[in-house]
N, C-alpha and C positions, 0 to 999 in steps of 0.2 A: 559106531558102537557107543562112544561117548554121548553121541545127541539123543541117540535111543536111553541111555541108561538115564539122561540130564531129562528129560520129556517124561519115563517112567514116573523119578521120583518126584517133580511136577504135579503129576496126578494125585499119588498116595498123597501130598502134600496137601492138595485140595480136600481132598473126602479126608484128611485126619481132621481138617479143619472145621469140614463139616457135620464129622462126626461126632469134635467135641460140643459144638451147640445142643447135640440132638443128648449128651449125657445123663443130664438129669432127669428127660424126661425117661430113658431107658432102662437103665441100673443105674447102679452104685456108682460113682467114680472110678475107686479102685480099682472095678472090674471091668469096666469102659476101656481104662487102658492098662490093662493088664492084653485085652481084646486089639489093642492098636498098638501094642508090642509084637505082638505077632503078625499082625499085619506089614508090619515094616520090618521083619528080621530078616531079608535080604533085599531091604531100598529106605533108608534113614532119611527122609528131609535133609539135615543136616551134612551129608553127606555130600550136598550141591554149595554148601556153606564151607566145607572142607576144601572140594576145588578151587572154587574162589580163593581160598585163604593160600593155598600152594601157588596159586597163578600171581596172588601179590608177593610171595615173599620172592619170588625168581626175578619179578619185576622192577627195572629199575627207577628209580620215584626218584620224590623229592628234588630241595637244593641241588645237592649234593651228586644227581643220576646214577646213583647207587642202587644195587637189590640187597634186601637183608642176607642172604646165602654166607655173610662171613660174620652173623650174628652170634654172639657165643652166651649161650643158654646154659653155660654152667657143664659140661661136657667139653668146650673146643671150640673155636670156630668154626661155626658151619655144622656143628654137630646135633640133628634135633633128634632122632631115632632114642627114645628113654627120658628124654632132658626132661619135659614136664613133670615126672613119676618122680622124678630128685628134686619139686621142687614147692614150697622156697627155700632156696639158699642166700649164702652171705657170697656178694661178691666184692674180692677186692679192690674193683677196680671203680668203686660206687661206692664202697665203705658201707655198704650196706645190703642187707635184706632182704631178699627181691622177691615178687613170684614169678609167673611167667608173663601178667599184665607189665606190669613194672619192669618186667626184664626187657621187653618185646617194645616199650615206647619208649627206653634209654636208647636202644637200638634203632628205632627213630630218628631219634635225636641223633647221637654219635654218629652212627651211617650215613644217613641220608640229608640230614641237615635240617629235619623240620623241628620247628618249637614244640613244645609241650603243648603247648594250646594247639598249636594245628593237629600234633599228633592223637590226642584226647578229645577233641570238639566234637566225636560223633562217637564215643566207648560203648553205645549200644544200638541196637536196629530201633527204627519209627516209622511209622508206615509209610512208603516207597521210599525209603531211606535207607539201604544197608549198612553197618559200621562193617569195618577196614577191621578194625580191631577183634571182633567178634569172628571174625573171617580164619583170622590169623593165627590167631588163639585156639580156635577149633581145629587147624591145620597140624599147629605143633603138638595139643594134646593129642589127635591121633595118630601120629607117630609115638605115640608111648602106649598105644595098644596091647594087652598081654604080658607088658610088664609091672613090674611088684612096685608099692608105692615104697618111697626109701627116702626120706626126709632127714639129711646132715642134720646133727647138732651140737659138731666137732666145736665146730668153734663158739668162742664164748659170746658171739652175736645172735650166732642161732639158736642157745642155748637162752639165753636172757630172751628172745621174740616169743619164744614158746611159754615160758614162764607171763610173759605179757599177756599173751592169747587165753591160757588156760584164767589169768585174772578176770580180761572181759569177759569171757565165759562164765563166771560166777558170779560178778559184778552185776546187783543188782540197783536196775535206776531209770530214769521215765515218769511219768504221769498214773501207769500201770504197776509202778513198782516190780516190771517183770525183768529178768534174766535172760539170755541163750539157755541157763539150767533148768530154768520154769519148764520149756517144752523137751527139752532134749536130754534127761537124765534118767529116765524110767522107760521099761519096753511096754509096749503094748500101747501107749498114749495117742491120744487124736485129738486133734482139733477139729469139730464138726467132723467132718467123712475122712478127711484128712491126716491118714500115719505120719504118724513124729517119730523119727527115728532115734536110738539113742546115743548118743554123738561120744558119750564118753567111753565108750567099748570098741573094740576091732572093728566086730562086725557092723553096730551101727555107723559108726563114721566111715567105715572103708564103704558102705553100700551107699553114702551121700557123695561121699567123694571120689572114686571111681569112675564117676559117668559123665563129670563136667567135664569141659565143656558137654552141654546136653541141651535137644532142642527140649521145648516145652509145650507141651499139647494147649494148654490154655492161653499161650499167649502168640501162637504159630511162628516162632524165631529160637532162636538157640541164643541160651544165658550160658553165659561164664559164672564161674564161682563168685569174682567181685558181683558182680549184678545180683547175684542170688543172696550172698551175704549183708549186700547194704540195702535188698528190699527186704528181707528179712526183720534186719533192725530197724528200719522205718515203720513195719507192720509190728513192733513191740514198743512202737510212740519212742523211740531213743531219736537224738539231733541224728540227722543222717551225716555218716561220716562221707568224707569226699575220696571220690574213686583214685582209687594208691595210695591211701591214706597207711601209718603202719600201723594203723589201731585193725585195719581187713587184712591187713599180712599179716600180722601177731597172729589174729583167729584161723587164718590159713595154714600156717605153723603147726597149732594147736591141734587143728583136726586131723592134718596131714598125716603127723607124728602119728595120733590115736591109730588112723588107719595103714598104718608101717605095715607091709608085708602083704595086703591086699590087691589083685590082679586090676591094671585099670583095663574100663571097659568102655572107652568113649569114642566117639559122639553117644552121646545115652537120650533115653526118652524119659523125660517127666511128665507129670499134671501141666 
């Protein structure tokens, strides 16, 4: 049943991909995949991204021949079922910040015994190249399926990150002199064919945030929020900031918070 289901989404996986070449000449974007949303409402790409990601976290790696299974995500040891939807949090056992990137390569590290460099050397997919990370990540975000996004900001760490975040959000600076606000403050806005959601409302940041992890029709892999955020700011000409940096947690905060009380709904499909 498994190799059937693993071979199904295989296929849909092939014809999304070839269907997003054939977009432009067809319709509109939007409506392209608006068109390969429903083609995949019951066989997600990402979804073979998902297994993978459970088959690492059971598995025992690293130094150290450890599995992540006693990684504590801000719920418990071992507790992933909601953890991503709470996150990021302050942990105190890091004195710090986390989201679930950064939560999930401490854990790495402390677990398993690998460095940061080895744990990070591959934070996103390249062509025959999967990341570990992206795997993983997609793994724990769907276990918070159906649940409401709920971003602490009990304590005064998480409270000052958020303040951080909602700054670079306004912070304008670059070559373009542009902002996160430039695109994301107004409804109805586009870039070329491309909807800009409004990041500083419920609905617009819960519909951005919600679906990450989410594969991406354009580029046939599934991004994480970090990926998505720091290609983001490279496509607004800013210095790209370095993956875990807490200038892409602050922003993760920031949105997070915005979209409080929104159902997540991930693996999701983007452009």
């Amino acid at each position: 049943m498994m190799r059937t289901k693993m071979r199904l989404l295989a296929g849909v996986a092939l014809c999304l991909g070839l269907a997003a070449t054939q977009a432009g000449a067809e319709g509109k974007p939007s409506d392209e995949i608006s068109k390969y949303r429903e083609m995949l409402a019951d066989g997600n790409p990402a979804d073979l991204v998902e297994l993978r990601g459970e088959e690492l976290w059971k598995t025992a790696r690293g130094p150290k021949k450890a599995s992540l299974e006693k990684c504590d995500l801000g719920l418990g040891p071992g507790v992933v079922d909601g953890a991503y939807a709470q996150l990021p949090r302050y942990f105190k056992d890091s004195g710090k910040v986390m989201d679930a990137e950064s939560r999930l390569v401490h854990c790495m590290i402390t677990l398993q015994g690998f460095t940061k460099e080895e744990a990070i050397k591959q934070w996103f997919s390249k062509p025959g190249k999967d990341s570990d990370i992206e795997a993983l990540v997609t793994f724990i975000g769907a276990r918070s399926n159906g649940k409401p996004i709920h971003v602490p900001h009990k304590d005064p760490k998480e409270a000052a990150m958020y303040k951080t975040g909602e700054y670079i959000f306004y912070r304008r600076s670059g070559p373009q002199d542009f902002s996160c606000a430039t695109c994301h403050t107004s409804n109805g806005m586009r870039i070329r064919l491309q909807e800009l959601g409004n990041l500083t409302t419920r609905e617009g940041a819960g519909t951005a945030m919600k679906s990450f992890p989410a594969y991406r029709v354009s580029q046939g892999s599934v991004w994480t929020m970090q990926h998505r955020l720091i290609d983001c700011i490279r496509q607004a000409r800013w210095p790209e900031p370095e993956y875990l940096s807490d200038a892409v947690i602050a922003l993760e905060v920031y949105l997070q918070g915005n979209a409080s009380g929104t159902v997540m709904e991930t693996p999701g499909i983007k452009r």
